[in-house]
DOGU-36858 format. One record per residue: residue number from 1; x, y, z of N, C-alpha, C in turn. Coordinates in nm, 2 decimals. Layout:
BEGIN
(r NUM (X Y Z) (X Y Z) (X Y Z)),
...
END
This chain:
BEGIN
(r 1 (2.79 13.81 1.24) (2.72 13.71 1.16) (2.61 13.65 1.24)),
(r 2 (2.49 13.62 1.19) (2.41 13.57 1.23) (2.36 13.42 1.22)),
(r 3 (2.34 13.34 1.31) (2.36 13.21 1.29) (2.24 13.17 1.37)),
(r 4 (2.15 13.09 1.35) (2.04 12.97 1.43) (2.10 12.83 1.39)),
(r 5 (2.08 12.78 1.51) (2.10 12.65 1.58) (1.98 12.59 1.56)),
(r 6 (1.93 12.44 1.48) (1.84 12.35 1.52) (1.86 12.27 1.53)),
(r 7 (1.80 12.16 1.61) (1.82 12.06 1.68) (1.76 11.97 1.55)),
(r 8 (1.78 11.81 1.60) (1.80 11.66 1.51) (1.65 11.69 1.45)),
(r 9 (1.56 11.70 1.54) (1.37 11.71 1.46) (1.33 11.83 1.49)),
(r 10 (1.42 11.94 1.46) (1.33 12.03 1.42) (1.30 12.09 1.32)),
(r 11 (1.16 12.12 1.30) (1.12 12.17 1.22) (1.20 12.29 1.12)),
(r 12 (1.25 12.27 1.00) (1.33 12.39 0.91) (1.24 12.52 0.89)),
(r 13 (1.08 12.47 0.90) (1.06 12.66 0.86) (1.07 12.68 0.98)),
(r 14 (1.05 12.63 1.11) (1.08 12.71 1.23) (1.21 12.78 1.23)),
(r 15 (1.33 12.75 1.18) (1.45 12.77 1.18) (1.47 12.91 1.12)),
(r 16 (1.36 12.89 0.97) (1.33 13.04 0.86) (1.25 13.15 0.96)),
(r 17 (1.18 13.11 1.03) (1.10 13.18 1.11) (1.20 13.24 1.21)),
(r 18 (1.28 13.18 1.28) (1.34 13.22 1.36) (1.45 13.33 1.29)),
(r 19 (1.50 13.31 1.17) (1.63 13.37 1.13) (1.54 13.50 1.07)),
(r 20 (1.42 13.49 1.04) (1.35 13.61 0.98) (1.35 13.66 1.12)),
(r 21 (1.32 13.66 1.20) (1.28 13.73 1.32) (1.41 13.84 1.41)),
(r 22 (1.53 13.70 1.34) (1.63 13.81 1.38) (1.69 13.91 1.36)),
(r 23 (1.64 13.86 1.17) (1.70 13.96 1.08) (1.56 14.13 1.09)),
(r 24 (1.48 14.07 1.15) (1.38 14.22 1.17) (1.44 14.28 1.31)),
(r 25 (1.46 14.17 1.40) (1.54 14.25 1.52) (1.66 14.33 1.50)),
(r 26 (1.76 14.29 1.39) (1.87 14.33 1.37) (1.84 14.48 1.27)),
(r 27 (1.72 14.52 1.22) (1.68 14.63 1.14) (1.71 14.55 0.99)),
(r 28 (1.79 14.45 0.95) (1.81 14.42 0.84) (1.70 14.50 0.73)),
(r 29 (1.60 14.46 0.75) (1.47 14.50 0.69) (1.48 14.60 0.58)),
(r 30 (1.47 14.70 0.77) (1.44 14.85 0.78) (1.56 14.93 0.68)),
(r 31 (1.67 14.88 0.68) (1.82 14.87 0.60) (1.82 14.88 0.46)),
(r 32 (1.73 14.77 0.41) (1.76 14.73 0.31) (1.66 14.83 0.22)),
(r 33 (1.51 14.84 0.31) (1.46 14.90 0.20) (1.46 15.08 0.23)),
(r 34 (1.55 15.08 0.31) (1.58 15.25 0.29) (1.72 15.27 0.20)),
(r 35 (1.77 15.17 0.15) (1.89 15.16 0.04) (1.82 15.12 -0.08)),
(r 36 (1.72 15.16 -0.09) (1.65 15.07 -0.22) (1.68 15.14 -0.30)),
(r 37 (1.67 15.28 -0.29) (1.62 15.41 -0.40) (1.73 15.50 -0.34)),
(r 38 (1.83 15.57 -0.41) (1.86 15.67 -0.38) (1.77 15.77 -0.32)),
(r 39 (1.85 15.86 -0.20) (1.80 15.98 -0.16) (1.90 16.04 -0.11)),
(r 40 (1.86 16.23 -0.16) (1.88 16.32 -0.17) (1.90 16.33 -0.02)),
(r 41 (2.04 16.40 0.01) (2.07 16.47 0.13) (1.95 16.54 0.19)),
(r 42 (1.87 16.61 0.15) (1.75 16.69 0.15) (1.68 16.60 0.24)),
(r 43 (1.63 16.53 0.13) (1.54 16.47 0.17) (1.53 16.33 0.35)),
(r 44 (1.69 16.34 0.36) (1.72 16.24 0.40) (1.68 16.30 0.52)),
(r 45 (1.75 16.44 0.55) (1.71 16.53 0.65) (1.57 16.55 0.71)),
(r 46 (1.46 16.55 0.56) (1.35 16.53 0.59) (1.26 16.46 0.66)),
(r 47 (1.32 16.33 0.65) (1.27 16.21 0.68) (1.30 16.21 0.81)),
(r 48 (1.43 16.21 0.84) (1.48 16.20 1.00) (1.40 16.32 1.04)),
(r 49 (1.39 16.45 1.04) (1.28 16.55 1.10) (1.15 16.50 1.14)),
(r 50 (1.10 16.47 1.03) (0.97 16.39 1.05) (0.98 16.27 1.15)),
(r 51 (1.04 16.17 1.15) (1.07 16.09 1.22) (1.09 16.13 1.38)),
(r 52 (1.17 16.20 1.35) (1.20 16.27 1.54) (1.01 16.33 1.61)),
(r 53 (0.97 16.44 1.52) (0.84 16.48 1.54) (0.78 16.36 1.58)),
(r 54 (0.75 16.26 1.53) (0.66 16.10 1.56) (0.71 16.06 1.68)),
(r 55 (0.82 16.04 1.72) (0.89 16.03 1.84) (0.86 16.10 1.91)),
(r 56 (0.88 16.22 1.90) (0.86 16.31 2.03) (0.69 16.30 2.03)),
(r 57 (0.59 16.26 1.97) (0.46 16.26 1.98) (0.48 16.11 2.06)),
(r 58 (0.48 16.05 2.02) (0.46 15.92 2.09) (0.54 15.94 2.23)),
(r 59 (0.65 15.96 2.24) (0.69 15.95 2.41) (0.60 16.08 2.50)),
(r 60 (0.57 16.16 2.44) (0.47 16.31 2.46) (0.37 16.18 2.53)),
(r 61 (0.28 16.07 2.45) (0.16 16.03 2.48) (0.19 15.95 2.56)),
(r 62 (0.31 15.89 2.61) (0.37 15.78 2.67) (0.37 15.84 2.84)),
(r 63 (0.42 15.96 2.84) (0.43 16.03 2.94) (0.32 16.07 3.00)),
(r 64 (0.24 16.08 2.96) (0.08 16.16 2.97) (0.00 16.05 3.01)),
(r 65 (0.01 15.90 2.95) (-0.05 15.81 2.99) (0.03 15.73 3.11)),
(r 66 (0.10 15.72 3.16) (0.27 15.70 3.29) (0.20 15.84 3.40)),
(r 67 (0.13 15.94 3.37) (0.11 16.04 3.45) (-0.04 16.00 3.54)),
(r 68 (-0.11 15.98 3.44) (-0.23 15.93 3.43) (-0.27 15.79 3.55)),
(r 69 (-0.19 15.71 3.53) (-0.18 15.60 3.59) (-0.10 15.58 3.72)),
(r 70 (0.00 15.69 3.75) (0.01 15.68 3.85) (-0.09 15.79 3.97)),
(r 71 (-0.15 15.89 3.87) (-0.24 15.95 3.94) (-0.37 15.86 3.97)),
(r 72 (-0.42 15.78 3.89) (-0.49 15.70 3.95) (-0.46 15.59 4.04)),
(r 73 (-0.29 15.54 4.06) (-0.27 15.44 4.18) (-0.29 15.53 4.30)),
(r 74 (-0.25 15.66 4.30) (-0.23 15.79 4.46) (-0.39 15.78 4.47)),
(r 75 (-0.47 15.78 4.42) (-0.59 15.83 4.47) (-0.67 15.67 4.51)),
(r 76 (-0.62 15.54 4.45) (-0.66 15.43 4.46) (-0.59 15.38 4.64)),
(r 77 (-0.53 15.41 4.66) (-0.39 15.40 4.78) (-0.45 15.50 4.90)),
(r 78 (-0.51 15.64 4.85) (-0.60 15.71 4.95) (-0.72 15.63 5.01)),
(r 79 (-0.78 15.60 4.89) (-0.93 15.54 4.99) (-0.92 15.41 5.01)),
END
């Protein structure tokens, strides 16, 4: 269960702001609107496929630029 605490003067949308924030940290979100519409085993499969491919692209570029940077500290550390 998810719960925010506010104190005597604070502000209530801070409180909505806060409880939205948790509920995006918690996926609530992401949750709700992938239950919106039924889907097809198929497709479900699809989605997660695609999804992994995006992953593996982004940590692919994560690594490349982590490679990158430490090759420029070794050669910064030389001269």
């Amino acid at each position: 269960m998810i719960t925010i605490k506010i104190g005597h003067n604070q502000d209530p949308n801070r409180a909505i702001q806060k409880l939205k924030n948790k509920l995006i940290q918690e996926g609530l979100f992401q949750e709700l609107k992938r239950r919106r519409y039924y889907a097809k085993p198929s497709l479900k499969k699809r989605l997660k496929r695609e999804e992994a491919e995006r992953q593996r692209v982004k940590d692919y570029r994560k690594r490349l630029a982590r490679a990158k940077q430490e090759e420029d500290n070794i050669y910064y550390k030389r001269h």
